[in-house]
N, C-alpha and C positions, 0 to 999 in steps of 0.2 A: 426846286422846279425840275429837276434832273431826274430825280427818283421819281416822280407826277409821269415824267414823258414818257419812261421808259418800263414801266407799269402799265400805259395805255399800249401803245406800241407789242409789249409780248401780249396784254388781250387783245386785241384786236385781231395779233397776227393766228393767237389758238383760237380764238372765233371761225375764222376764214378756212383754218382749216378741219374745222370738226365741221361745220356747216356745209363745207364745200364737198364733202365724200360723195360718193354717187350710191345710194343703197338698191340692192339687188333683189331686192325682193325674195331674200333666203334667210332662213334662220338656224342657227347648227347649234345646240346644248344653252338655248336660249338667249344667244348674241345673234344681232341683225350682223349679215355680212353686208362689206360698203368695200369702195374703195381702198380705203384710209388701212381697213384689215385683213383684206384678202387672202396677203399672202401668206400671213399669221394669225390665223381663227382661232383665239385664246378665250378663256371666262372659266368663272365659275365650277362649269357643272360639262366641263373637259377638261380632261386628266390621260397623263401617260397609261399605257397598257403595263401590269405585271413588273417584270424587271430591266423593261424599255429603256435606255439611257436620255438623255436628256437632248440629244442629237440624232436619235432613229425614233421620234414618233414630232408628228405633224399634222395638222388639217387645213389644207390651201382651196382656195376657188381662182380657177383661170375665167374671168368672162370673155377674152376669145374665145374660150372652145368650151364654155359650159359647162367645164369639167370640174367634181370636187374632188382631190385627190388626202387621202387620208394614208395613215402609217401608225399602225402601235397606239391605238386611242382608245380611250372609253367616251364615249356621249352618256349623259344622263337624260331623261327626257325630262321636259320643265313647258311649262307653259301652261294657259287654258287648253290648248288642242292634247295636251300632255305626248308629244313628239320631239325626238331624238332631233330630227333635221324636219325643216318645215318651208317645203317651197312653194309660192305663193306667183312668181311672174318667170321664173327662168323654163322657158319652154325648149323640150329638148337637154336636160339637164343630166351628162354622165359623172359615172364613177371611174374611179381608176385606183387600184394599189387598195384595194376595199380591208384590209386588214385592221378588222374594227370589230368592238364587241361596244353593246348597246343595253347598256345596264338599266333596271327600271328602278322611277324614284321613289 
C-alpha cells in the first residue's frame, strides 16, 4: 500500500506541474515556451553554435520584459509555418544578445 501511495502522490504532484505552466504563446525550434521553461528553452531542433562550450550558448524568455535573449545557438525551423521562432500572443516582443545563426531544415 505504501509503493500505491506514493506512485499516486509523484503523479499527481508531475500532473500539477506540467498542467499548471503558464504558455506564452511563443514558439522557438519547435518547443512551446511556458513557464515551466523559460529560462532554459531546450529541444530538439536547438543546438549550440560552432565550438560554443556548453556554458556560453543559451536561449531564455523574460515575460517581464518580453524579452528573448539568445547566445551561441542554432534554431532549426520546424513546424507547419516552417519558422525558426514563432510568436503568436507576445505583443511587443524584444531581442537581446541576438548572437544566432538560423539554419534551414
Amino acid at each position: 500500500m505504501k509503493k500505491l501511495y506514493s506512485f499516486f502522490a509523484i503523479f499527481t504532484l508531475t500532473a500539477v506541474s506540467a498542467f499548471g505552466a503558464t504558455d506564452y504563446g511563443l514558439t522557438v525550434g519547435g518547443v512551446d515556451v511556458t513557464s515551466y521553461n523559460c529560462s532554459n528553452i531546450t529541444g530538439e531542433h536547438i543546438e549550440k553554435y560552432s565550438s560554443a562550450t556548453d556554458d556560453e550558448y543559451y536561449i531564455k524568455y523574460d515575460p517581464a520584459t518580453k524579452t528573448l535573449t539568445f547566445k551561441n545557438i542554432l534554431i532549426e525551423r520546424t513546424g507547419s509555418y516552417n519558422r525558426a521562432i514563432l510568436n503568436e500572443d507576445v505583443d511587443g516582443l524584444s531581442w537581446a544578445n541576438p548572437l544566432m545563426t538560423v539554419i534551414a531544415a
